[in-house]
C-alpha positions, 0 to 999 in steps of 0.5 A, spaced: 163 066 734 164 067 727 165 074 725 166 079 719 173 081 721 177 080 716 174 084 712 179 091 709 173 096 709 171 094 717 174 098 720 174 105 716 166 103 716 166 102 723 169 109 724 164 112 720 159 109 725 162 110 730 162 118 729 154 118 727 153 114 735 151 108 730 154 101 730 155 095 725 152 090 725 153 085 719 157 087 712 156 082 706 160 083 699 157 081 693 157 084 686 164 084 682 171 086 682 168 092 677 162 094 681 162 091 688 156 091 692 157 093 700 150 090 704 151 095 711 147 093 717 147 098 723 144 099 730 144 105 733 149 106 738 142 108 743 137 102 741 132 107 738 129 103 732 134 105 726 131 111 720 130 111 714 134 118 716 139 114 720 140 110 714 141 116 709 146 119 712 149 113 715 150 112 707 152 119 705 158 119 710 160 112 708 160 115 700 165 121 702 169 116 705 169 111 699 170 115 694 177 117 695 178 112 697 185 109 693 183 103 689 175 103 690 173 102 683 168 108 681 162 104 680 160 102 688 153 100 691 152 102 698 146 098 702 145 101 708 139 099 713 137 097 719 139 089 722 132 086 721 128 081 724 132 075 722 139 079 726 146 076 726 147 074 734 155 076 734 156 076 742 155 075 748 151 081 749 146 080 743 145 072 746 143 075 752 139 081 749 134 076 745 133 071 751 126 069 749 126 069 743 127 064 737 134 063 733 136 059 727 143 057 730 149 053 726 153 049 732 156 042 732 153 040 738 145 041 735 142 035 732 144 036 725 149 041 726 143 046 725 136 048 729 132 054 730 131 053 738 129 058 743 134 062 747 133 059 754 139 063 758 146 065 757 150 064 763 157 064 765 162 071 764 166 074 758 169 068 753 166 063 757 159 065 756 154 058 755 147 058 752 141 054 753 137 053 749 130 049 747 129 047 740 121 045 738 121 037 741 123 040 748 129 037 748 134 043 752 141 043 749 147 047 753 153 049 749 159 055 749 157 061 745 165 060 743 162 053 738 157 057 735 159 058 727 152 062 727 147 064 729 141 070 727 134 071 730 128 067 727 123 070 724 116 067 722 110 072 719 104 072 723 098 068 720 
């Protein structure tokens, strides 16, 4: 499945993460060269709901990290927050853990390339996983979670 790797900042944010009992979830940049803007979702390392503390003082600890860092340009947003309710599902483990639920899913053996479907089960052991998964005419689809490009739990608000 796809993921953030590649990005320089990962592992010294990971570390940070790892020292508050915390984990990453997604980082997305965005902003400028000038003024880059680092979107920082965590979970917390027990599964408890992630706080606005937890977010403080992830970020506080991020920052002290960042502005010594050699090359940051002085001008920097941080957004630390919780992963939310439309999640990215990055591996096996995540998929096994929303069984049940709804997720918008990018893979090529998906009718169009892309479904929101419900995550039936996840067979199969390390890097050989299979999700089955029904979308919302019924029709089940069976497919490793290595083809998967992306996937995020859906989110409908109530009515």
């Amino acid at each position: 499945m796809a993921g953030m790797a590649g990005d320089p900042l990962e592992p010294l944010i990971m570390t940070v993460l790892g020292e508050l009992e915390c984990e990453l979830v997604e980082l997305r940049r965005g902003g400028s060269r000038g003024r880059p803007v680092f979107e920082i979702r965590i979970e917390r390392l027990d599964r408890q709901k992630v706080t606005l503390e937890d977010c403080t003082r992830v970020s506080r600890a991020l920052e002290a990290r960042l502005d010594v860092l050699e090359g940051m340009p002085e001008q920097y947003v941080l957004e630390v927050s919780s992963p939310g309710a439309d999640r990215p599902l990055r591996n096996e483990q995540e998929w096994r853990r929303f069984v049940g639920r709804h997720a918008t899913v990018t893979c090529a053996v998906l009718p169009g390339g892309r479904q929101e479907v419900e995550i039936l089960a996840v067979d199969g052991e390390d890097g050989a996983a299979q999700a089955l998964v029904r979308d919302a005419k019924g029709t089940e689809y069976r497919f490793p979670l290595a083809a998967v490009t992306q996937a995020r739990l859906a989110f409908h608000w109530k009515r």
